[in-house]
FITITOR-46288 format. One line per 3 residues: number of its first residue (from 1); their letters; for each residue z, x, y of N, C-alpha, C. Coordinates in nm, 2 decimals, m for minus. Layout:
N
NUM> a> Z,X,Y,Z,X,Y,Z,X,Y; ...
// end
This chain:
217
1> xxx> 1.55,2.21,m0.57,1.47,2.24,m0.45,1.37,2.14,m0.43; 1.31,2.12,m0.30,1.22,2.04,m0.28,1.09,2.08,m0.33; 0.98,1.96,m0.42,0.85,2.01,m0.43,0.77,2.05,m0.31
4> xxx> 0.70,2.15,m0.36,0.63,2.24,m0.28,0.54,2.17,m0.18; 0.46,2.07,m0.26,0.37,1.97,m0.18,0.41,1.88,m0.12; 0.35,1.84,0.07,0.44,1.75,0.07,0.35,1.62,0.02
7> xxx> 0.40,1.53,0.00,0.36,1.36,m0.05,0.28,1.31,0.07; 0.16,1.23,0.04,0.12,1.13,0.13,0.08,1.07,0.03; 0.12,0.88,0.10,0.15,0.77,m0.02,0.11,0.67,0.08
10> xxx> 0.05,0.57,m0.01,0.00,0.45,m0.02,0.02,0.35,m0.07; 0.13,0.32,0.01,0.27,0.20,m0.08,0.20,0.11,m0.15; 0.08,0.06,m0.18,m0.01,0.01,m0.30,m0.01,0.05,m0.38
13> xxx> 0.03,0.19,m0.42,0.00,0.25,m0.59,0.14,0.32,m0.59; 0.19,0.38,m0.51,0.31,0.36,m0.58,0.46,0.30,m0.57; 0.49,0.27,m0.72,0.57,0.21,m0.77,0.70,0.20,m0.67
16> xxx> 0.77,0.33,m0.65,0.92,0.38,m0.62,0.95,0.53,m0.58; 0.91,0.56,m0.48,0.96,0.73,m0.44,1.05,0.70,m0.36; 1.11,0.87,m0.39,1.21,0.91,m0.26,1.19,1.00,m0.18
19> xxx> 1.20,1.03,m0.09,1.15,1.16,m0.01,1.27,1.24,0.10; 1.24,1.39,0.10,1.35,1.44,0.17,1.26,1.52,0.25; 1.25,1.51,0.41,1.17,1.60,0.49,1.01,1.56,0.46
22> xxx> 0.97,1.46,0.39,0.85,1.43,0.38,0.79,1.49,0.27; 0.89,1.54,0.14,0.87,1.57,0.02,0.86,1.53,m0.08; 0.83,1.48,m0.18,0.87,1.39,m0.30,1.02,1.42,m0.37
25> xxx> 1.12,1.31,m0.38,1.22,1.40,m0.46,1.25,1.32,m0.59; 1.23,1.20,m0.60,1.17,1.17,m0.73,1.10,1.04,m0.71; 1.06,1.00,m0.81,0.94,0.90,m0.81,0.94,0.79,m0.99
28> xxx> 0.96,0.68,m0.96,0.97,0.59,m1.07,0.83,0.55,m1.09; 0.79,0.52,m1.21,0.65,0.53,m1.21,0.62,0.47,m1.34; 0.52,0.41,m1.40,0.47,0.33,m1.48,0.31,0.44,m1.54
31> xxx> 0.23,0.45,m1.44,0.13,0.57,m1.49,0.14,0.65,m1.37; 0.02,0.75,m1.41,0.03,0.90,m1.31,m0.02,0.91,m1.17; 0.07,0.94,m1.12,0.04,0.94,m0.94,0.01,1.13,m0.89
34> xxx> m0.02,1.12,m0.80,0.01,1.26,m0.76,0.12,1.24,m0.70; 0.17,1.15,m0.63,0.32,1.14,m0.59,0.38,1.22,m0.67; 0.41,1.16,m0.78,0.49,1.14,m0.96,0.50,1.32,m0.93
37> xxx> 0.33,1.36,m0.98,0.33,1.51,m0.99,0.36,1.61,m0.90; 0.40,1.56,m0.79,0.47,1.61,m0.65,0.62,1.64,m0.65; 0.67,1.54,m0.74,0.81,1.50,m0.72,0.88,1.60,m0.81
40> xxx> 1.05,1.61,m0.79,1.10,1.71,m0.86,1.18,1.62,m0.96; 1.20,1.50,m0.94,1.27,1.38,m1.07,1.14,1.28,m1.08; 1.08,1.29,m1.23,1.04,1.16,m1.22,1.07,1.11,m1.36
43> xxx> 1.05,0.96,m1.34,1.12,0.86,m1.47,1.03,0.74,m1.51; 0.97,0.75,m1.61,0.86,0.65,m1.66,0.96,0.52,m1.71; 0.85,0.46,m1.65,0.92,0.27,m1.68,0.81,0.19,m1.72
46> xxx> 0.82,0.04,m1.73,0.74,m0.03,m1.78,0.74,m0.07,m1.63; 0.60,m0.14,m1.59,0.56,m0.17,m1.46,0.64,m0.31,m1.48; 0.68,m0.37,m1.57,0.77,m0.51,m1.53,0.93,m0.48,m1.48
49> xxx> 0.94,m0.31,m1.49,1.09,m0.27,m1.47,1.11,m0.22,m1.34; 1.02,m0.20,m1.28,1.02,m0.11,m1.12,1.08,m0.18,m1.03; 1.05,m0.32,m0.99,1.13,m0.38,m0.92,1.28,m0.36,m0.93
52> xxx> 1.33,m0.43,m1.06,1.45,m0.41,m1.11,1.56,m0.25,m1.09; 1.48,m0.14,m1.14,1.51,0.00,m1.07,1.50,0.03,m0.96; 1.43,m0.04,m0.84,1.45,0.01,m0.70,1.53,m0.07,m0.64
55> xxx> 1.60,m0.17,m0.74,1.72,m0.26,m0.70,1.83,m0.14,m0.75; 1.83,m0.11,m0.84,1.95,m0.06,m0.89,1.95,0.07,m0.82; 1.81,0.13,m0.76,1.86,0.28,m0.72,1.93,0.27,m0.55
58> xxx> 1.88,0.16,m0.52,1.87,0.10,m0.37,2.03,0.08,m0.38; 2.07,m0.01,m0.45,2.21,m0.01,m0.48,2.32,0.09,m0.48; 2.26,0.16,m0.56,2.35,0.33,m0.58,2.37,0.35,m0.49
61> xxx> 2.26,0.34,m0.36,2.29,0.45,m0.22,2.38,0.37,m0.19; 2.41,0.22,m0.18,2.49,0.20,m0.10,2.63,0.19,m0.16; 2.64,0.21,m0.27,2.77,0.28,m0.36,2.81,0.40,m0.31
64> xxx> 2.72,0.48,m0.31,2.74,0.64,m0.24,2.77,0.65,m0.06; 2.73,0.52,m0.02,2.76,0.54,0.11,2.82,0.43,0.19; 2.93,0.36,0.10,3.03,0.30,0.11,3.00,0.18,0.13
67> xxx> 2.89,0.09,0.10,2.87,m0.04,0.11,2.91,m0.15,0.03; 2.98,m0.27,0.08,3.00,m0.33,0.00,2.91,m0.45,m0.08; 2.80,m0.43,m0.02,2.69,m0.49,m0.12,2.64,m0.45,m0.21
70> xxx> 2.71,m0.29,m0.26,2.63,m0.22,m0.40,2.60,m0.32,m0.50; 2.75,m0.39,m0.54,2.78,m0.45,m0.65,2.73,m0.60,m0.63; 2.69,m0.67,m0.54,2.61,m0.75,m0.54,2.48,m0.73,m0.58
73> xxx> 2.35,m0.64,m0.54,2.24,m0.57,m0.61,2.27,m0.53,m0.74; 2.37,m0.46,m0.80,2.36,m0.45,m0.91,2.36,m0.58,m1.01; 2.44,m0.66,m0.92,2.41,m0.81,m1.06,2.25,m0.87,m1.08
76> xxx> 2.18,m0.84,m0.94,2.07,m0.91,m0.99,1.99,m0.86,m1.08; 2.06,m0.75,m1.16,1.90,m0.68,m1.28,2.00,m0.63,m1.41; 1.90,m0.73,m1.50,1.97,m0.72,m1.63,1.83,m0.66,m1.70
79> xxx> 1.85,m0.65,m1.84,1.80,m0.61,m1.95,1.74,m0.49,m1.93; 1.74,m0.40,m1.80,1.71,m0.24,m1.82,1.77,m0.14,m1.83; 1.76,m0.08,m1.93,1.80,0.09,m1.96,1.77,0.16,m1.92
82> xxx> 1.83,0.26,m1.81,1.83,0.35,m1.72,1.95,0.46,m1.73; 1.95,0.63,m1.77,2.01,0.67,m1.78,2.07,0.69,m1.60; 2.20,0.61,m1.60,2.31,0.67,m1.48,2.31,0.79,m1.42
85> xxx> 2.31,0.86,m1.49,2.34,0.98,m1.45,2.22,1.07,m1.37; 2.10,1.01,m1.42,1.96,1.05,m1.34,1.93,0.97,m1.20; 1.97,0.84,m1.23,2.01,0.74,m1.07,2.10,0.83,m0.93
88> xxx> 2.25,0.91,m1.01,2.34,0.90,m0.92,2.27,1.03,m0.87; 2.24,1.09,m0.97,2.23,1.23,m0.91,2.07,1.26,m0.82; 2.02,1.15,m0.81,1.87,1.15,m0.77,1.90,1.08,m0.63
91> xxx> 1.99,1.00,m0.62,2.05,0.93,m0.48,2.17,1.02,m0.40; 2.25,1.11,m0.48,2.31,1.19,m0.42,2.25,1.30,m0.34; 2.11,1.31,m0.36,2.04,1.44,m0.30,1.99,1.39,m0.13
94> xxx> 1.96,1.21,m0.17,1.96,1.13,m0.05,2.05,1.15,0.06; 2.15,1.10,m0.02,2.30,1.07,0.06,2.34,1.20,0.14; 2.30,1.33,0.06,2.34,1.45,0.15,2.28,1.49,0.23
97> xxx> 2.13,1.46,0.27,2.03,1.48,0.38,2.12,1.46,0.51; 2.00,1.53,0.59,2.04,1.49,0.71,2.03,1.34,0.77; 2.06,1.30,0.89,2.03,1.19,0.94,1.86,1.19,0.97
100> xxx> 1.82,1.05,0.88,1.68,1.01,0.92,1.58,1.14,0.84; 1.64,1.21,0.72,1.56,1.31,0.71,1.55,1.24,0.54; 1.59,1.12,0.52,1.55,1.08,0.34,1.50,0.92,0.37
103> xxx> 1.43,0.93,0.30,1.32,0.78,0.33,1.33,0.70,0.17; 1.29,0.62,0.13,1.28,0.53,m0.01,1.16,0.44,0.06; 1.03,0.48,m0.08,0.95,0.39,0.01,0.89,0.27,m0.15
106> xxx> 0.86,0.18,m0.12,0.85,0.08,m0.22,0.73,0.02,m0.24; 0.68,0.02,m0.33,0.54,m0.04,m0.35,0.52,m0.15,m0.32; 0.38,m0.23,m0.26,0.42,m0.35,m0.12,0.35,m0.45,m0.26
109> xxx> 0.39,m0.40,m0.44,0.35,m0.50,m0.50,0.46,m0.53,m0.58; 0.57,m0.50,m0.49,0.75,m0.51,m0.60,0.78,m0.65,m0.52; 0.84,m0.66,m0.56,0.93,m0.83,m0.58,1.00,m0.82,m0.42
112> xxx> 1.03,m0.89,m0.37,1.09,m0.93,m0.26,1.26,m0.90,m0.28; 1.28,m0.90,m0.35,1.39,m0.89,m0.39,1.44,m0.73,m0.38; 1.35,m0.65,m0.46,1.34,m0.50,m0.44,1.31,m0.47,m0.30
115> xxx> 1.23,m0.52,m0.21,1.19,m0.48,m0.11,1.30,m0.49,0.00; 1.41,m0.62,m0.01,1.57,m0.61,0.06,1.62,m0.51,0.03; 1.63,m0.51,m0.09,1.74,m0.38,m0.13,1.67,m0.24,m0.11
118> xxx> 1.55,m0.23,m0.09,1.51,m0.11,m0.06,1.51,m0.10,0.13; 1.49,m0.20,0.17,1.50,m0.22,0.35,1.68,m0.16,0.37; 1.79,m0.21,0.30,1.95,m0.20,0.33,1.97,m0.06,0.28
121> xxx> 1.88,0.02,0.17,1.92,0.12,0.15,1.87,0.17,0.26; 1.77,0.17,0.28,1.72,0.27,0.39,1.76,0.24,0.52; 1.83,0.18,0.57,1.96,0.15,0.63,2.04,0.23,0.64
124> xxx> 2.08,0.21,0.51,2.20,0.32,0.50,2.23,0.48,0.50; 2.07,0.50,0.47,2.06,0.65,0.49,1.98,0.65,0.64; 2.02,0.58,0.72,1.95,0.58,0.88,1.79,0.68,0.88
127> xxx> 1.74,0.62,0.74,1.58,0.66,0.73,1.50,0.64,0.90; 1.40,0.72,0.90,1.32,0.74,1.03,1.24,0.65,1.00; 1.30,0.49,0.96,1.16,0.37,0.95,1.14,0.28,1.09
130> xxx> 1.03,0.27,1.13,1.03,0.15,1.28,0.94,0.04,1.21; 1.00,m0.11,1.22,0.98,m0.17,1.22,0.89,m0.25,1.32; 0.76,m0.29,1.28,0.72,m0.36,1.40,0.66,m0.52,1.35
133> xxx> 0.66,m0.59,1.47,0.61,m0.71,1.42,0.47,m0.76,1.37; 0.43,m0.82,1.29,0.28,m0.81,1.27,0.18,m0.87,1.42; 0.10,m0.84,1.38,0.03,m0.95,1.52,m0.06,m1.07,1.51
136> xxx> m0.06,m1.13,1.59,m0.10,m1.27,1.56,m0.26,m1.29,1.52; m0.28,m1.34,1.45,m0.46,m1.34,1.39,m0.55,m1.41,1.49; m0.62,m1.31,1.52,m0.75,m1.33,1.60,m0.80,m1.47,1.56
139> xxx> m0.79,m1.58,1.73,m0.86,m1.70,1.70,m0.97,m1.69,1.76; m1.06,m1.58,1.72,m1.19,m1.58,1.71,m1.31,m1.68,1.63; m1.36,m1.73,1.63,m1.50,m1.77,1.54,m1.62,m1.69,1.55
142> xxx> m1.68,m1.73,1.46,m1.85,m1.66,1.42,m1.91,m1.75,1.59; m1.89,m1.90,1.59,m2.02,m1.89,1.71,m1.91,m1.80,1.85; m1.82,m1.77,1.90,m1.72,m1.70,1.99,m1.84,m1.56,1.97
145> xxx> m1.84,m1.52,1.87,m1.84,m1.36,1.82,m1.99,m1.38,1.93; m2.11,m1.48,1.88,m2.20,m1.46,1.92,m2.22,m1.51,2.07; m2.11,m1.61,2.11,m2.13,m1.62,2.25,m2.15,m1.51,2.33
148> xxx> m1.99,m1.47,2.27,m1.96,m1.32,2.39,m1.97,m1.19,2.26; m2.03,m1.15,2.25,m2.06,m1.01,2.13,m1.96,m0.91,2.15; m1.88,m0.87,2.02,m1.82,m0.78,2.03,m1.86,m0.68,2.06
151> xxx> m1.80,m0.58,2.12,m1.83,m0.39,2.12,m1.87,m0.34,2.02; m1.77,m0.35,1.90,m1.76,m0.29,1.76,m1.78,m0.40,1.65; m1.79,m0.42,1.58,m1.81,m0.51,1.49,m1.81,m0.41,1.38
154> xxx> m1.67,m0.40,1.28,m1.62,m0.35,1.13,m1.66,m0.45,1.07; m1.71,m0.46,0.96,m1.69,m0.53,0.85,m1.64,m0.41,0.70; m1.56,m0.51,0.65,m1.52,m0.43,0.56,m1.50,m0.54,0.39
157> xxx> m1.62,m0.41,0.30,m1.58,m0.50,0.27,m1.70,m0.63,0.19; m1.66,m0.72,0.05,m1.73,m0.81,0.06,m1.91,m0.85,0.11; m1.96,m0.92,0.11,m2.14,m0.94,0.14,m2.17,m1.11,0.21
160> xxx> m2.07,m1.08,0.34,m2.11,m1.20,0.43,m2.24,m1.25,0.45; m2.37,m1.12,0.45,m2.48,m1.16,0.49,m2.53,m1.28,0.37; m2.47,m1.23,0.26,m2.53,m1.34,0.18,m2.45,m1.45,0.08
163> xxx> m2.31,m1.48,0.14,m2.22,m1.55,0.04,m2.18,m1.66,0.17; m2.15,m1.58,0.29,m2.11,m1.70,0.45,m2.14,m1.87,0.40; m2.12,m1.92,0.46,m2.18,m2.07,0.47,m2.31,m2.09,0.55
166> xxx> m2.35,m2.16,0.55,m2.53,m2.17,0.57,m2.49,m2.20,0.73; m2.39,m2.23,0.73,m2.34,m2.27,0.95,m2.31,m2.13,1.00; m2.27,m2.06,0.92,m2.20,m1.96,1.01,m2.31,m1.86,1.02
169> xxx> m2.31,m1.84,1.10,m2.48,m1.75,1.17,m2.42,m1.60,1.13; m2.41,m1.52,1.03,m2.36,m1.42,1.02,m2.47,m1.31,1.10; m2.54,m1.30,1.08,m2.65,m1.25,1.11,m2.69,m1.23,1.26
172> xxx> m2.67,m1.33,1.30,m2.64,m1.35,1.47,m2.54,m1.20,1.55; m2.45,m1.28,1.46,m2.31,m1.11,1.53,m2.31,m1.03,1.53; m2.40,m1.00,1.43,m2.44,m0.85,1.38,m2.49,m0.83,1.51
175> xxx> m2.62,m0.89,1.52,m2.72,m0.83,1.57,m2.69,m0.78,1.75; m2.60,m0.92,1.73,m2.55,m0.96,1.89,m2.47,m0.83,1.88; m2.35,m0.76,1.85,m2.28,m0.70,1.87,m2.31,m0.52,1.90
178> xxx> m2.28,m0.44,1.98,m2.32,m0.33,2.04,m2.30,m0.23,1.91; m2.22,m0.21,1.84,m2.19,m0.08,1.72,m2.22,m0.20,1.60; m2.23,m0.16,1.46,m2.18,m0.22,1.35,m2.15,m0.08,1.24
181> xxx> m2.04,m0.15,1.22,m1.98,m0.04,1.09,m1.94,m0.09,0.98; m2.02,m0.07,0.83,m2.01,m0.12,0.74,m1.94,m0.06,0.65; m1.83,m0.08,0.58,m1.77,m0.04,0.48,m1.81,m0.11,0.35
184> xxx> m1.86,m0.08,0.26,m1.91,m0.14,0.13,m1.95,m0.04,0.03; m1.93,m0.13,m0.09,m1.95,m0.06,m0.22,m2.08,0.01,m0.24; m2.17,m0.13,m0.21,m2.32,m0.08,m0.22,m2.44,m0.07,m0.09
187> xxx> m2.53,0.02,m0.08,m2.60,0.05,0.04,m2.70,m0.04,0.06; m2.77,m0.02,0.13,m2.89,m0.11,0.24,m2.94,m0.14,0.08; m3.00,m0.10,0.00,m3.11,m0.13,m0.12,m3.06,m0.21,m0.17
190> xxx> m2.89,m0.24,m0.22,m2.85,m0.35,m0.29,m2.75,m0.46,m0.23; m2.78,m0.42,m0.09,m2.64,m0.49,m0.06,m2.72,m0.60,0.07; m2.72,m0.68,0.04,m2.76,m0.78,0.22,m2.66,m0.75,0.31
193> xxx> m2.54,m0.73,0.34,m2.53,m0.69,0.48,m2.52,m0.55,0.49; m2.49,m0.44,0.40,m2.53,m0.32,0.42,m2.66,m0.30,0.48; m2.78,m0.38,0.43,m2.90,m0.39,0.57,m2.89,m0.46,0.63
196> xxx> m2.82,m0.57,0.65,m2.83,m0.61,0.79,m2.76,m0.57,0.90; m2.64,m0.45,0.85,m2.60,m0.36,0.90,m2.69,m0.25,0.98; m2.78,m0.17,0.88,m2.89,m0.07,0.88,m3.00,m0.17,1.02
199> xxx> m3.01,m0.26,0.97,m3.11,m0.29,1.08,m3.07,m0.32,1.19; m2.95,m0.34,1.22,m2.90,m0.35,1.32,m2.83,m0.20,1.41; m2.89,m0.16,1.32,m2.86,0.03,1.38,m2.70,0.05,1.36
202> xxx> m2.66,0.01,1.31,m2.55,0.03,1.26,m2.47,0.11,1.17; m2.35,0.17,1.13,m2.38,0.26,1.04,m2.29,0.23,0.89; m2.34,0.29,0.77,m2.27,0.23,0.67,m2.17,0.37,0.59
205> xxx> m2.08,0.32,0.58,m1.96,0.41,0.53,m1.97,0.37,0.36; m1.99,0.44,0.25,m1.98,0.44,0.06,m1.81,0.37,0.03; m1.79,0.33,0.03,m1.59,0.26,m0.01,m1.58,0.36,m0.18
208> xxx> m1.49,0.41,m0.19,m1.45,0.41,m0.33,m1.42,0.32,m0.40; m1.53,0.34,m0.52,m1.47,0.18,m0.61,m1.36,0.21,m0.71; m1.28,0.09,m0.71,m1.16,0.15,m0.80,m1.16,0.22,m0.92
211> xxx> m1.32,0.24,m1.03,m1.27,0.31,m1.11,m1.36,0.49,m1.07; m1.39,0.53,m0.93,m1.41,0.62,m0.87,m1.28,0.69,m0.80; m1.20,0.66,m0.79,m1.06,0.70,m0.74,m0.94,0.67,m0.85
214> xxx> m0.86,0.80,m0.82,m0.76,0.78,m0.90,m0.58,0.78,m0.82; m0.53,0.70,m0.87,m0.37,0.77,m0.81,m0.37,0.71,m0.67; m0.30,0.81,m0.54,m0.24,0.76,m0.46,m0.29,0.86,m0.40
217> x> m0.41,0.88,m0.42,m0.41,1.03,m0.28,m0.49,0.98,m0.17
// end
């Protein structure tokens, strides 16, 4: 049966899930996710193996669903031990879903390599993925920002007020721009642009530091 909880994931932390209807249905994993604890199969690996297993599970599907590229993905991964029988049967629960109702989603810190073979599986189970193109990077500058001031000005992130280059008028934008919203570790007392945020009436958002957060939630 499907786990009770449904999953929400942040392809940064984890490794390798599968999902049916937006559920966990298993999850390859290296340490503890709440994904992991969501999931109704999970299978501990060494973080140098995850790539290599979302090749081989990515594979399976397309063994199960008639592709003749399985056996091509299966050559590219040697030296890991994986009980078969926990693969077929953890992709067969895929393969039975409905259309667009089983997803495979891939950690955006796996190998390129995993990341094809996880794009063709999910292909093949006509997953509900849309693809869009990135967009092209703002050819803005710092003197642009202060000619014409932005509405909003985010910063996220980092301490431009006091690391910038001595040309770039950080301080200017701020001030120049109508909102400011700071995302940072530390507030107005230790941080230079957290106040020059604050003085600029702006408002400052606490970030979780990495050893304040845990997992994928």
């Amino acid at each position: 049966t499907c786990a009770a909880t449904t999953a929400r994931v942040r392809a940064s932390t984890v490794p390798m899930a599968s999902f049916i209807r937006g559920q966990a249905r298993s999850v390859t994993r290296s340490t503890f996710t709440l994904t992991g604890a969501a999931a109704d199969h999970r299978l501990r690996a060494s973080s140098s193996h995850i790539s290599g297993l979302a090749i081989l599970f990515a594979a399976e599907v397309l063994a199960q669903t008639g592709s003749a590229a399985a056996s091509s993905l299966k050559g590219k991964v040697s030296g890991i031990n994986v009980d078969a029988k926990w693969v077929t049967e953890c992709v067969a629960d895929l393969v039975k879903a409905a259309k667009g109702e089983a997803l495979i989603v891939a950690g955006d810190h796996l190998s390129a390599d995993a990341h094809r073979a996880v794009f063709l599986a999910n292909q093949a189970l006509a997953a509900a993925v849309k693809f869009v193109a990135a967009p092209a990077p703002a050819a803005l500058t710092i003197s642009a920002l202060v000619a014409q001031p932005a509405k909003t000005l985010v910063i996220l992130g980092g301490n431009p007020a006091y690391d910038a280059p001595a040309d770039v008028k950080f301080a200017a934008v701020a001030k120049a721009a109508t909102k400011v919203v700071r995302l940072g570790f530390h507030g107005p007392a230790f941080d230079e642009t957290s106040a020059l945020a604050q003085s600029a009436g702006g408002t400052f958002i606490a970030a979780s530091h990495y050893l304040e957060s845990w997992s994928d939630g």
